[in-house]
Each structure stands twice: as structure tokens, then as C-alpha cells.
OpenMM code with the backbone's topology and positions (N, CA, C; nanometers):
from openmm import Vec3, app, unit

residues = "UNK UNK UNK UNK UNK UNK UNK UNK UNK UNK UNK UNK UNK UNK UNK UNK UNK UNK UNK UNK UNK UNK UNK UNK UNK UNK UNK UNK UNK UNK UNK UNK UNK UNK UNK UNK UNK UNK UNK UNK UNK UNK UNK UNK UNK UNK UNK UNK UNK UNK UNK UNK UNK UNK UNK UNK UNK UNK UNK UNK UNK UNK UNK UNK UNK UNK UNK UNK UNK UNK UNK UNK UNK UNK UNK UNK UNK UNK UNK UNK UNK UNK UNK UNK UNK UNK UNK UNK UNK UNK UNK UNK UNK UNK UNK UNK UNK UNK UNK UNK UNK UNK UNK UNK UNK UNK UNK UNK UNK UNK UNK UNK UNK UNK UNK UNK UNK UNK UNK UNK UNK UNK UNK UNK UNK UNK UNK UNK UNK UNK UNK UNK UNK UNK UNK UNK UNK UNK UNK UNK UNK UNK UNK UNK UNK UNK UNK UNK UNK UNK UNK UNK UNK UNK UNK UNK UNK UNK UNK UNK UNK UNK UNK UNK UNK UNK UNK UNK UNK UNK".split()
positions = [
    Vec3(4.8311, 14.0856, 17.8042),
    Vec3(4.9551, 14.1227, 17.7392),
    Vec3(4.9288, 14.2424, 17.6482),
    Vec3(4.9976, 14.3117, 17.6321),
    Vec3(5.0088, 14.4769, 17.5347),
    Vec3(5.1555, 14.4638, 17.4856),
    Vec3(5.0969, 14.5407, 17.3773),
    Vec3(5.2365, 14.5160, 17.2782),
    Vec3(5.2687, 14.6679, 17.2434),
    Vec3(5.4066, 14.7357, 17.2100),
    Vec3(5.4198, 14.8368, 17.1291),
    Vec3(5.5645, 14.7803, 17.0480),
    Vec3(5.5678, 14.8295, 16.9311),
    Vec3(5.6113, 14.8597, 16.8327),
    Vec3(5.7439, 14.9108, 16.8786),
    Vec3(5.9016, 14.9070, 16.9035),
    Vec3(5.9999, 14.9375, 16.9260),
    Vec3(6.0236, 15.0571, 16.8114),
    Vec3(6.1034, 15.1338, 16.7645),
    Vec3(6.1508, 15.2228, 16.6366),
    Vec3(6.2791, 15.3165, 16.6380),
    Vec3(6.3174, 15.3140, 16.5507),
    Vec3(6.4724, 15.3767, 16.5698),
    Vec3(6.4662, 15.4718, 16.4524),
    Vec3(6.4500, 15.6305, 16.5240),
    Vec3(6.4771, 15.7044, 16.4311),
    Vec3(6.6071, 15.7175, 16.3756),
    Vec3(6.6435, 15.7475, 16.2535),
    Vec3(6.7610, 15.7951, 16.1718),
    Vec3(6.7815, 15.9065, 16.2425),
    Vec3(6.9007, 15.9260, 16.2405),
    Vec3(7.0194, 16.0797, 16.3278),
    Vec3(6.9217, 16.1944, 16.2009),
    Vec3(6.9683, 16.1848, 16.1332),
    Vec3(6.9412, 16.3362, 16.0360),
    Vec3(6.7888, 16.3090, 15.9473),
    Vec3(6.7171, 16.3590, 15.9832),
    Vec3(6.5701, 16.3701, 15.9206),
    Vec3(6.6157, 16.4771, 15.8216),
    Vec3(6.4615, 16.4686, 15.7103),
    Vec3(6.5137, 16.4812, 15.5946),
    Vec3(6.4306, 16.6456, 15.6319),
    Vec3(6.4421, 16.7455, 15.5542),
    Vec3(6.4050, 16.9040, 15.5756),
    Vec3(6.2516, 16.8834, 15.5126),
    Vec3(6.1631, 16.9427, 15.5799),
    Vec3(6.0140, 16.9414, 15.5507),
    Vec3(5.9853, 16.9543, 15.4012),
    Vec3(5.9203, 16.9349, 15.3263),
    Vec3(5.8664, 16.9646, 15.2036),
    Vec3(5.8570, 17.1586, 15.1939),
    Vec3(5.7971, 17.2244, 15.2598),
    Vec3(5.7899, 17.3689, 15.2978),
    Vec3(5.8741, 17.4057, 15.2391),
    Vec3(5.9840, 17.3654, 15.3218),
    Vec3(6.0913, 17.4562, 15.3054),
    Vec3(6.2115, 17.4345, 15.1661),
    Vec3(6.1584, 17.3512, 15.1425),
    Vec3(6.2332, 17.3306, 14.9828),
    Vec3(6.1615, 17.4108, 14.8778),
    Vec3(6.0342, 17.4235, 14.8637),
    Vec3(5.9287, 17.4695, 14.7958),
    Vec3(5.9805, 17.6871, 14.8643),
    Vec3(5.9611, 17.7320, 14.9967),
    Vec3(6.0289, 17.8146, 15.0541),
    Vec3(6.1641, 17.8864, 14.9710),
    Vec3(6.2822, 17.7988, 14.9878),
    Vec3(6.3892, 17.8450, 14.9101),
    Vec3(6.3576, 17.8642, 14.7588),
    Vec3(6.3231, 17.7549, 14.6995),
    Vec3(6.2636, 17.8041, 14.5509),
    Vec3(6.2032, 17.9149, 14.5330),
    Vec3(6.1406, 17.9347, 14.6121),
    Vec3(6.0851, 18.0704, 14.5577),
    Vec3(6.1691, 18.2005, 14.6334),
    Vec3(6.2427, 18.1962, 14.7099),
    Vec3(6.3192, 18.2776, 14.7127),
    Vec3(6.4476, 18.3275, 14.6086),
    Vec3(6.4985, 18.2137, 14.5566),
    Vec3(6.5711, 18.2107, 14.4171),
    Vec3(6.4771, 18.2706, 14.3348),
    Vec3(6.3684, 18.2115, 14.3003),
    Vec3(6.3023, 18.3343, 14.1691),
    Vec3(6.2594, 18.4281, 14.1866),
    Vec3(6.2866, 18.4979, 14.3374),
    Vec3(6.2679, 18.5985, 14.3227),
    Vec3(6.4099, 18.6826, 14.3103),
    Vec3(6.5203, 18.5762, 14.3821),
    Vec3(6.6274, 18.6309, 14.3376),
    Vec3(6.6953, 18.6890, 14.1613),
    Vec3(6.6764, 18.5866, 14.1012),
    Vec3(6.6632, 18.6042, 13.9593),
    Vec3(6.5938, 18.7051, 13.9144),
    Vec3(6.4645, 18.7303, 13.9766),
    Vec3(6.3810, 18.8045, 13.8997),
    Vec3(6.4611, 18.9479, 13.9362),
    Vec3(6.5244, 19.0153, 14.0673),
    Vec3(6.6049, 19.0694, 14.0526),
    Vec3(6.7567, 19.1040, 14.0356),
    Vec3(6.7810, 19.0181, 13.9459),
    Vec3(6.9465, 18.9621, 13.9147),
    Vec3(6.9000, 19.0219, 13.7263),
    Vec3(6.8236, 18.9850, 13.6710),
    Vec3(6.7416, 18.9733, 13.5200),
    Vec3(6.7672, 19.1742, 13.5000),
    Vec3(6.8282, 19.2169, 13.4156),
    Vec3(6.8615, 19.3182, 13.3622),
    Vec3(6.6822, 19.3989, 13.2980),
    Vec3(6.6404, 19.5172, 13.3246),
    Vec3(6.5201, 19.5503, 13.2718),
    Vec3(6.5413, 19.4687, 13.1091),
    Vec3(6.6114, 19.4927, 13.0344),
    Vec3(6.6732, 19.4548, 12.8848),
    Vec3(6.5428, 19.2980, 12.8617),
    Vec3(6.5800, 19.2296, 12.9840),
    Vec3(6.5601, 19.0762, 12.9489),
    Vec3(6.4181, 19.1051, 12.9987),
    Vec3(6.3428, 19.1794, 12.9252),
    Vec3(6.1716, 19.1438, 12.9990),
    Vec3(6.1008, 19.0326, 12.9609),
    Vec3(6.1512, 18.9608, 12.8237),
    Vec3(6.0393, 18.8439, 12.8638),
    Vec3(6.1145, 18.7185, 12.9845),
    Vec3(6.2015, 18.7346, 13.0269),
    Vec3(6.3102, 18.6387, 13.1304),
    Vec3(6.2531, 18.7099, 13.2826),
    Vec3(6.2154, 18.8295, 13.2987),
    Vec3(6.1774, 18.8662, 13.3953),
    Vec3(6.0230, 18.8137, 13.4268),
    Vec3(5.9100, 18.8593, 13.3013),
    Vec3(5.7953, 18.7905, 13.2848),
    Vec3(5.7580, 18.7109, 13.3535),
    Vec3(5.8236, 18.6040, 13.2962),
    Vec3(5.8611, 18.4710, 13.3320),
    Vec3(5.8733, 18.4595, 13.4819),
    Vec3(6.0014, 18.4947, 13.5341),
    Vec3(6.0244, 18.4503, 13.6445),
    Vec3(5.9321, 18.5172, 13.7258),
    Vec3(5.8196, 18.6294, 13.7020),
    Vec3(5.7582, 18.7109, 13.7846),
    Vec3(5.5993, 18.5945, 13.8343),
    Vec3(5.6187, 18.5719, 13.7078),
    Vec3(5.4909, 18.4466, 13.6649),
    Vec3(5.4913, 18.3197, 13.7665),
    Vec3(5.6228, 18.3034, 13.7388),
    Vec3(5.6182, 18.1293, 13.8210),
    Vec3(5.6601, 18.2014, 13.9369),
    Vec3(5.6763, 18.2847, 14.0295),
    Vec3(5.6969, 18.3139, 14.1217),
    Vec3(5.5460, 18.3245, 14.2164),
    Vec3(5.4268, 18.4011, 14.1213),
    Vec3(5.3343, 18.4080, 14.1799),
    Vec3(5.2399, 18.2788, 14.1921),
    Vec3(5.2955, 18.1678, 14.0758),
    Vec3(5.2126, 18.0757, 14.0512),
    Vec3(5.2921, 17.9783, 14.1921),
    Vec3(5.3704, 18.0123, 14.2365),
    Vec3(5.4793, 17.9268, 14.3497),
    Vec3(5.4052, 18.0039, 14.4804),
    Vec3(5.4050, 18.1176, 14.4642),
    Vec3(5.3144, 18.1442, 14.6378),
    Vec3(5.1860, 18.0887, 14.5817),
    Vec3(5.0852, 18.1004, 14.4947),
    Vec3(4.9491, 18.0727, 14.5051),
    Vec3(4.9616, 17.9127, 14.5458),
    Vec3(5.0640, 17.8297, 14.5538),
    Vec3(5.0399, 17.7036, 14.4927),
    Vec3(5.0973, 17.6926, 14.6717),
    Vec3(5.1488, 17.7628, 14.7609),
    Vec3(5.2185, 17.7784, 14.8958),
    Vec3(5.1241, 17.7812, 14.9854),
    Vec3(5.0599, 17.8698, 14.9517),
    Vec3(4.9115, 17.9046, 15.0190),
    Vec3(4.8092, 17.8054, 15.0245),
    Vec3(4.7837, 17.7574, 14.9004),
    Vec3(4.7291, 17.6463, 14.8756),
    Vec3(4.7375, 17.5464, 14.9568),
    Vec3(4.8747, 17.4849, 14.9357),
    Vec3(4.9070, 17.3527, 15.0780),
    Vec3(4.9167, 17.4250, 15.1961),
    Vec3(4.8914, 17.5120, 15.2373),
    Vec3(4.9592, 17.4940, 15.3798),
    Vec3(4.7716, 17.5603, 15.4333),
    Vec3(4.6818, 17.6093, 15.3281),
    Vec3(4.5434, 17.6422, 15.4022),
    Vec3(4.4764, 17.4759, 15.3454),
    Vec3(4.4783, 17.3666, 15.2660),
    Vec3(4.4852, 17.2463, 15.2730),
    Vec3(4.5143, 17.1253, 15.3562),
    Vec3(4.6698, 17.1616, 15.3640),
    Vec3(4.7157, 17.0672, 15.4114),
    Vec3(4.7977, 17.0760, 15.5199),
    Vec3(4.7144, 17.1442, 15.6212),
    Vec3(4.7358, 17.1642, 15.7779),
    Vec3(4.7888, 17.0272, 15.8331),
    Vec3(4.6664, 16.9352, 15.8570),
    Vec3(4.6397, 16.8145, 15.9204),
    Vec3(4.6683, 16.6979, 15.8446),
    Vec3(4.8028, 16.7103, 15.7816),
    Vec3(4.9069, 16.5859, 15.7490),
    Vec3(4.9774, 16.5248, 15.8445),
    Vec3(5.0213, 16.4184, 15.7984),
    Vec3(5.0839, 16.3147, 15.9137),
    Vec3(5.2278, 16.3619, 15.8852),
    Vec3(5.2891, 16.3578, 15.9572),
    Vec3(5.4369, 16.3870, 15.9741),
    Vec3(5.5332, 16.2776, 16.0113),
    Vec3(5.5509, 16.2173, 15.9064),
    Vec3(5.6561, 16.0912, 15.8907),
    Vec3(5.8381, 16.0712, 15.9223),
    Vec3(5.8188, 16.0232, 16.0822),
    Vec3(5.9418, 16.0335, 16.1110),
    Vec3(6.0473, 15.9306, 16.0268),
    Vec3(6.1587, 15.9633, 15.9757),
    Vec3(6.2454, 15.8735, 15.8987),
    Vec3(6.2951, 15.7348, 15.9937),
    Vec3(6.2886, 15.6624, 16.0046),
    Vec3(6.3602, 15.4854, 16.0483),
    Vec3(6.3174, 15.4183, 16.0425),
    Vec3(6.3543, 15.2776, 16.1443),
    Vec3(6.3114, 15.1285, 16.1220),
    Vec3(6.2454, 15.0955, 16.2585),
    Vec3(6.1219, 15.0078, 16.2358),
    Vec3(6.0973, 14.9174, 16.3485),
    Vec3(6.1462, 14.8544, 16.3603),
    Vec3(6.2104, 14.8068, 16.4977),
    Vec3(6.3265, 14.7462, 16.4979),
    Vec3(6.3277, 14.5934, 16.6148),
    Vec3(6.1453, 14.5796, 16.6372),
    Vec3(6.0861, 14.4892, 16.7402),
    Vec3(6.0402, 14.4963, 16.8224),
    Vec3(5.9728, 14.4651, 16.8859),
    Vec3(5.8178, 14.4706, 16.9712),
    Vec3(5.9248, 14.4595, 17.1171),
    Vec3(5.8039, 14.5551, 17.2283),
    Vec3(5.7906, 14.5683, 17.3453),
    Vec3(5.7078, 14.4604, 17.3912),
    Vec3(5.6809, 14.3711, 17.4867),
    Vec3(5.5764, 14.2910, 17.5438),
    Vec3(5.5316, 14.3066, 17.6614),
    Vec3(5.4494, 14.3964, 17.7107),
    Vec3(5.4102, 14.3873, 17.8680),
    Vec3(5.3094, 14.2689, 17.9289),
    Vec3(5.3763, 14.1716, 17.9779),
    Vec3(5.2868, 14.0369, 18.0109),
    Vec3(5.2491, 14.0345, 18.1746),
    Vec3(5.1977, 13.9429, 18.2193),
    Vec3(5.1309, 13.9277, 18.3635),
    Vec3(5.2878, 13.9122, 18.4028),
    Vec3(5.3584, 13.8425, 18.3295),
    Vec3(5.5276, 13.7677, 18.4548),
    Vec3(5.6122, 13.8837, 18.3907),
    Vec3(5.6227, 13.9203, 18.3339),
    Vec3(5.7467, 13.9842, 18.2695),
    Vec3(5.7149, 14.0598, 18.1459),
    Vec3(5.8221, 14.1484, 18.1040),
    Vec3(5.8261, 14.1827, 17.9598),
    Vec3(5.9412, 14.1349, 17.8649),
    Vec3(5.8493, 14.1254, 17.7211),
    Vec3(5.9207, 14.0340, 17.6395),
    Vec3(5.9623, 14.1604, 17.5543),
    Vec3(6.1489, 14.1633, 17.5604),
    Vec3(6.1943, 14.3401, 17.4958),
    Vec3(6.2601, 14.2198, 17.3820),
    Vec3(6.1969, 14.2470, 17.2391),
    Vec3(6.2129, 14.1800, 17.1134),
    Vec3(6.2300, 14.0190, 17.1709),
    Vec3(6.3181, 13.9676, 17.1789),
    Vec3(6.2973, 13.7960, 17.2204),
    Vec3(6.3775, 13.7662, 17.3851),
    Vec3(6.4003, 13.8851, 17.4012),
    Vec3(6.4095, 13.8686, 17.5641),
    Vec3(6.3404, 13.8585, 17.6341),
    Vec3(6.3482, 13.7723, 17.7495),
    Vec3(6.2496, 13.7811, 17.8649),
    Vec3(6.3080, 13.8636, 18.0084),
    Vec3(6.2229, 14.0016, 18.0400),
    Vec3(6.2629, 14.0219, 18.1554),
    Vec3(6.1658, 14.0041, 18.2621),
    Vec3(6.2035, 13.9509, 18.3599),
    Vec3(6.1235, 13.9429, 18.4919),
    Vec3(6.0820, 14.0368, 18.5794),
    Vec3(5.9357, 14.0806, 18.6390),
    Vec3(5.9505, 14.1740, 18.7372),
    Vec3(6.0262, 14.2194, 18.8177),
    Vec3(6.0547, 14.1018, 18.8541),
    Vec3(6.1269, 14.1191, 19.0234),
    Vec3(6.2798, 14.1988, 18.9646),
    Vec3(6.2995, 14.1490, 18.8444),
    Vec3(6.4512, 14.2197, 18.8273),
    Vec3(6.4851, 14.3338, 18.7814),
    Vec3(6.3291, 14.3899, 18.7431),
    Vec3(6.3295, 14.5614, 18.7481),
    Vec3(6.3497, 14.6654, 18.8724),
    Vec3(6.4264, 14.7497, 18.8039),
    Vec3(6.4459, 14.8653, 18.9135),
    Vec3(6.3412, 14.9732, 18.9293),
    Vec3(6.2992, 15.0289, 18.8003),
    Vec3(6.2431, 15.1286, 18.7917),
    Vec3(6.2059, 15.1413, 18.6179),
    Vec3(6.0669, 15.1826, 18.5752),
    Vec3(6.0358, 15.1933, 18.4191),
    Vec3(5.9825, 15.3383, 18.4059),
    Vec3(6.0781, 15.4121, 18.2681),
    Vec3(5.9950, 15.5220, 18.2580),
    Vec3(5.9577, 15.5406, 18.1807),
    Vec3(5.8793, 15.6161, 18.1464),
    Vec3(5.7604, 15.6345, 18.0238),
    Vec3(5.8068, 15.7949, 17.9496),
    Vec3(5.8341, 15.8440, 17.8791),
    Vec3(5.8407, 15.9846, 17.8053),
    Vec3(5.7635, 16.0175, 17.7099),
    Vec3(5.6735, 16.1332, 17.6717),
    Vec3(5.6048, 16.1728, 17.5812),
    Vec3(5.4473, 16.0636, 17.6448),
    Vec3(5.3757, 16.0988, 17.5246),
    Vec3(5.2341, 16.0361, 17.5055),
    Vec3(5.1671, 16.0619, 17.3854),
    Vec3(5.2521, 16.0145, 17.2541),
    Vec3(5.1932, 16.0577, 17.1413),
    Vec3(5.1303, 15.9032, 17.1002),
    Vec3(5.0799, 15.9418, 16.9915),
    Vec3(4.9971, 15.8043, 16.9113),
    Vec3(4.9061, 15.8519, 16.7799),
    Vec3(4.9325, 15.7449, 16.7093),
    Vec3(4.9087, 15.7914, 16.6024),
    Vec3(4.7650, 15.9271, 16.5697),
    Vec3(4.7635, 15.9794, 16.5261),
    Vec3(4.6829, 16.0511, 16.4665),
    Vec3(4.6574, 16.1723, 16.5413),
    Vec3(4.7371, 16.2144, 16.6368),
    Vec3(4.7616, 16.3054, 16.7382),
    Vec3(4.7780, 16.4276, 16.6886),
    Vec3(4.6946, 16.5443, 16.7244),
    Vec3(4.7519, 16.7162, 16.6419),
    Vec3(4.8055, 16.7485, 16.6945),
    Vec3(4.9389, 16.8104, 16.6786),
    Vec3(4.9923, 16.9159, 16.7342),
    Vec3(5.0558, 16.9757, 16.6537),
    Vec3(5.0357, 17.1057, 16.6366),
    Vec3(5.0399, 17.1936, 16.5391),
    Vec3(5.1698, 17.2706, 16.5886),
    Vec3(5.2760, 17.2729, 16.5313),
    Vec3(5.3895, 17.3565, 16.5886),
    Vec3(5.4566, 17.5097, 16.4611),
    Vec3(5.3738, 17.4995, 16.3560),
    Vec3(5.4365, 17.5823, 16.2629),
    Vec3(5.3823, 17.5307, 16.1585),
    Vec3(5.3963, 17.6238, 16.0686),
    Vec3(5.3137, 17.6203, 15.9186),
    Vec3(5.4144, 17.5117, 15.8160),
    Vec3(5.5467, 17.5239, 15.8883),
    Vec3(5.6277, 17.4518, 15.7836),
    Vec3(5.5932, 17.2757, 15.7833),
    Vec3(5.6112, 17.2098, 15.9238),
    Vec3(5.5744, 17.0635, 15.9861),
    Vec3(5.4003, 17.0826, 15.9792),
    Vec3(5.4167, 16.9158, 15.9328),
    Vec3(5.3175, 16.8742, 15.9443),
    Vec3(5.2243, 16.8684, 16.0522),
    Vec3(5.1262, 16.8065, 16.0980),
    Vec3(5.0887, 16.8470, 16.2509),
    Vec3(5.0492, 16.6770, 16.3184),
    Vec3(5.0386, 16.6197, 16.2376),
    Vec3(4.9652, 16.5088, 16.2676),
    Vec3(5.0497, 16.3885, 16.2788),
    Vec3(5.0828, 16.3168, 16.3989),
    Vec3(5.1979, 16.2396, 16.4620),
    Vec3(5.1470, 16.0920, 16.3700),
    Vec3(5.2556, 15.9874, 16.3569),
    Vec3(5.2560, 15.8932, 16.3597),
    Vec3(5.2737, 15.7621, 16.4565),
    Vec3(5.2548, 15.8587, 16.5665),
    Vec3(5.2861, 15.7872, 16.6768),
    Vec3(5.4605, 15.7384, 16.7277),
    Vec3(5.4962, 15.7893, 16.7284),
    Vec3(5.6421, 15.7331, 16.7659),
    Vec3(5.7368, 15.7765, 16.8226),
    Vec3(5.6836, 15.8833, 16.8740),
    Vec3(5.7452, 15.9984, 16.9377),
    Vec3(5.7866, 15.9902, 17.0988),
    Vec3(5.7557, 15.8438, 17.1341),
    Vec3(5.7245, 15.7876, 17.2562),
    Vec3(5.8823, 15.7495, 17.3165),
    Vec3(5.9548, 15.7545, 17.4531),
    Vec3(6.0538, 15.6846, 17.4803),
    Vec3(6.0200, 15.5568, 17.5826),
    Vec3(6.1325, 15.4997, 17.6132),
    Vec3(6.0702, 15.3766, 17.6948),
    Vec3(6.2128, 15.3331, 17.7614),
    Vec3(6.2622, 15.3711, 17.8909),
    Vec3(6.3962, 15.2875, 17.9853),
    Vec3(6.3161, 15.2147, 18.0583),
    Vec3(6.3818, 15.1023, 18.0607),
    Vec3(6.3900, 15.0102, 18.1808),
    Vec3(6.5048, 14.9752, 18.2167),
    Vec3(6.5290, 14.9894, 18.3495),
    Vec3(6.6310, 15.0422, 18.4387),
    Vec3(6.6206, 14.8833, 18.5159),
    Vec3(6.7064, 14.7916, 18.5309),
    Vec3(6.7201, 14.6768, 18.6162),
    Vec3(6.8037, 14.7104, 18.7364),
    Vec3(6.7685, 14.6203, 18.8245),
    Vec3(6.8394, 14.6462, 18.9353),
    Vec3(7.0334, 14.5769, 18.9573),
    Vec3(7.0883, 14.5381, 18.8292),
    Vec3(7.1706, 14.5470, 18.8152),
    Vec3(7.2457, 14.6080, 18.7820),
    Vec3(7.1755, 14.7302, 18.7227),
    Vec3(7.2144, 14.8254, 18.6702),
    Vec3(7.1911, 14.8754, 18.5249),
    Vec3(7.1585, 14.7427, 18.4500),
    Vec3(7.1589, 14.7435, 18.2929),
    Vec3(7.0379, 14.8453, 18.2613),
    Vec3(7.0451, 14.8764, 18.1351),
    Vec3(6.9201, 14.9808, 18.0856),
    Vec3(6.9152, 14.9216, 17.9726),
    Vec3(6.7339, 14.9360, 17.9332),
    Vec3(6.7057, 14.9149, 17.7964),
    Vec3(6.6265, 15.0296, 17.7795),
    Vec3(6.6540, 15.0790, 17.6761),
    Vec3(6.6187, 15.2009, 17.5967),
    Vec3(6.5534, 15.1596, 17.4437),
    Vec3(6.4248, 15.2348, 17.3683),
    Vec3(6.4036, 15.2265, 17.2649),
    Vec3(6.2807, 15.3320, 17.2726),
    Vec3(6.2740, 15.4181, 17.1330),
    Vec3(6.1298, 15.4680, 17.1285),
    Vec3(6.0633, 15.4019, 17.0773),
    Vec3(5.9077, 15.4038, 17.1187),
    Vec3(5.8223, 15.3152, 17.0845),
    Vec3(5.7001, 15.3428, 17.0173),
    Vec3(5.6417, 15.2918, 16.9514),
    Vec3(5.4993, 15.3889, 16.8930),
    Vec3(5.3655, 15.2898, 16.9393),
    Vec3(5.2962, 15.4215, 16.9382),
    Vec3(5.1170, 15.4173, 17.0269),
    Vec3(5.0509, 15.3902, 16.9123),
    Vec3(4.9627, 15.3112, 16.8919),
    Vec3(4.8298, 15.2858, 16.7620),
    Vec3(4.7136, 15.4264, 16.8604),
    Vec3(4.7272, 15.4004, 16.9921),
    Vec3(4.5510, 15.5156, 17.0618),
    Vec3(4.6063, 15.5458, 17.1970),
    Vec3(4.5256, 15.6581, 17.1580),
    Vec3(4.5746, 15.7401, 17.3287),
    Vec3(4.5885, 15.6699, 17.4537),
    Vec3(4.4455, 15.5462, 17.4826),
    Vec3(4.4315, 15.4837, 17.5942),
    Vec3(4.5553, 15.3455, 17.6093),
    Vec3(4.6404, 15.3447, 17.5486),
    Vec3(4.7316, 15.2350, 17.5157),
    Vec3(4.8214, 15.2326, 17.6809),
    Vec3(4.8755, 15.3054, 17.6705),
    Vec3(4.9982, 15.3354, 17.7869),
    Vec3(4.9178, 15.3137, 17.9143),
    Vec3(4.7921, 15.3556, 17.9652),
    Vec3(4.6949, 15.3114, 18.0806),
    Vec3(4.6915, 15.1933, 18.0825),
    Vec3(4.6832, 15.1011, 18.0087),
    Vec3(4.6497, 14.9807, 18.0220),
    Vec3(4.7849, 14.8814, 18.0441),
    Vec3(4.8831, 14.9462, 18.0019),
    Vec3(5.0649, 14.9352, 18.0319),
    Vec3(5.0239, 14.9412, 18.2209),
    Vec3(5.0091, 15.1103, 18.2832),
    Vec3(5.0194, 15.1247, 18.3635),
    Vec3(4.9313, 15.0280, 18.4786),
    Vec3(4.8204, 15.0075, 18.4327),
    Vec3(4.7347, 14.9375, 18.5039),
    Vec3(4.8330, 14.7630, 18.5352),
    Vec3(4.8983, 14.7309, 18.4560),
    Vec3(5.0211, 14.5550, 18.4594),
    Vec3(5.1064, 14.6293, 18.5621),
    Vec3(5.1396, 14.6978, 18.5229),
    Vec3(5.3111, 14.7563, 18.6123),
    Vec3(5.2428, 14.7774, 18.7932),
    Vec3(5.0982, 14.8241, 18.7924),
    Vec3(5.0681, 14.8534, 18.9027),
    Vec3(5.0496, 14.7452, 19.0111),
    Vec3(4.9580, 14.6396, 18.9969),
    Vec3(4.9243, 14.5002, 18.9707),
    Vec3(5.0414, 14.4478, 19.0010),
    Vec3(5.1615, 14.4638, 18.9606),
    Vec3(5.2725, 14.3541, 18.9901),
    Vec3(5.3950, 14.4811, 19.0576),
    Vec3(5.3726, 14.5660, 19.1018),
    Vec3(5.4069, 14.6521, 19.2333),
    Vec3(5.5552, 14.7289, 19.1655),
    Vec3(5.5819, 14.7087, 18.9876),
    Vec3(5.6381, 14.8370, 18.9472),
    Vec3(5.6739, 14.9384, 18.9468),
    Vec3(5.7756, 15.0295, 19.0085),
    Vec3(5.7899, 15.1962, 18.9971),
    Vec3(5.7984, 15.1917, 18.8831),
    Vec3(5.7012, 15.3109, 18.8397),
    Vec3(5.7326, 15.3328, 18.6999),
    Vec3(5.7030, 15.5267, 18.7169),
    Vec3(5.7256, 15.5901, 18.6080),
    Vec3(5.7331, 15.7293, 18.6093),
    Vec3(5.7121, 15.7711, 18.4504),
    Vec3(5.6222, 15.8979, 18.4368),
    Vec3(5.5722, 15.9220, 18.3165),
    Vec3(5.5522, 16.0402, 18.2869),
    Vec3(5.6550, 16.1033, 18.2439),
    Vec3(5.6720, 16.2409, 18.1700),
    Vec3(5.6443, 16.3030, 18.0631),
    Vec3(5.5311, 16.3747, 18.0195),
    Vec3(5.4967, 16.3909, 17.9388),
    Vec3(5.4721, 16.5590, 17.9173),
] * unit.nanometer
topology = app.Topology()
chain = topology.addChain("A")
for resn in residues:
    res = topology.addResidue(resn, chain)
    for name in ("N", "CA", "C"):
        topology.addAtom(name, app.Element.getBySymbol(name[0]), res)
């Protein structure tokens, strides 16, 4: 039996840390040219924390490359891949009454992928989708999260074994 973790991201994720830190310092620099020559210690100032805001920019992002990147939602109940069936949160479905299972992505926790200086790079695993398609027609849908890369092989190796179509896009 193998288990994954069901998860339901929230619709609107929250804007990276970057880019809040980003706009701030675009405002002081706005200010700093909004500030009349007249007001030089107000300019000073804003010239000051402006440079102390990139040094401190530079800082995290030649640091803190290889952070985890925390998708916002809830686990919302376990997947079960067993010898007879899978158990989707306290349901039982039977082989025989599958149509077809597909697999999307192949992330898991601690995974790099580096897409931009603003995101983090380092997955929490959850980035995963999961249909099962019955031959009645019904679908169950949920993304799911990986603890290790070799997780989903050992999925595939049950589904094979008990004569499963399954399909895996990644």
C-alpha cells in the first residue's frame, strides 16, 4: 500500500516576499525624487534607506536562492494505492471499476527548480495532479504531494500488476 497526501490549493496565492520588498523600494526612490532640493536632510534619508533596501535585496536573493516555496491551502485527505483498490479519503474504489488514471507533474518535496529571482526555488511537493476516470464516467480529481522522487514508481509498479491504464505527464 502507498499513500499520498491529497491538497487543495487556495484560488489566489499570496505575492512573493520579493516583490513587496521590490515596490518599496521603488516608492523611495519615488520620494526621493518627489523631496524638493530645499528638504536635504528628507532626501538624505530617503537616499540612505534606499541603498540600505537594495544592499539588504541583494543580500536575500545571493542567500536565499534555495528556499522552499510554500504553496497556500489545506490537506484535505489521503490517496491509498492498495493490492484491491484505492482508498480516495474513506472511499473504496475497485480496480476493475477504473477506466483510466493519470498522473501530472513529478514534484516532491525538496525539488529545485529555479524559475526567477523573485520565487523561491525549492518545491514542497504538491505540485502533483491526480484523475481517476471510472468507467462510469465519474472523475476524481485532487493534487497530491510527494515526500521523494521514487514515490510515484512504486504507485506505477500496483497499477501495472493489476493491468491499470494509467498515463503520466510531466
Amino acid at each position: 500500500m502507498h499513500t499520498f497526501l491529497l491538497f487543495n490549493p487556495i484560488a489566489k496565492q499570496p505575492l512573493p516576499q520579493m516583490v513587496k520588498w521590490l515596490v518599496l523600494s521603488l516608492l523611495l526612490l519615488l520620494a526621493f525624487f518627489l523631496t524638493t532640493p530645499q528638504q536635504q536632510i528628507a532626501r538624505s534619508f530617503l537616499l540612505i534607506l534606499f541603498i540600505l533596501l537594495i544592499a539588504y535585496l541583494t543580500y536575500y536573493t545571493a542567500t536565499n536562492f534555495k528556499r522552499f516555496h510554500f504553496i497556500k491551502g489545506t490537506f484535505t485527505g489521503s490517496v491509498k494505492f492498495a493490492s484491491t483498490g484505492i482508498y480516495w479519503q474513506e472511499e473504496f474504489i475497485n480496480y476493475q471499476e477504473i477506466n483510466k488514471i493519470d498522473f501530472i507533474n513529478h514534484d516532491y518535496i525538496g525539488r529545485y527548480h529555479k524559475r526567477s529571482f523573485i520565487q523561491p526555488a525549492v518545491s514542497i511537493g504538491v505540485n502533483n495532479q491526480l484523475t481517476i476516470t471510472l468507467k462510469n464516467g465519474a472523475t476524481y480529481f485532487s493534487y497530491f504531494q510527494m515526500q521523494h522522487d521514487f514515490e510515484l514508481f512504486k504507485v506505477f509498479k500496483i497499477l501495472k500488476q493489476q493491468q491499470i491504464p494509467y498515463s503520466w505527464n510531466w
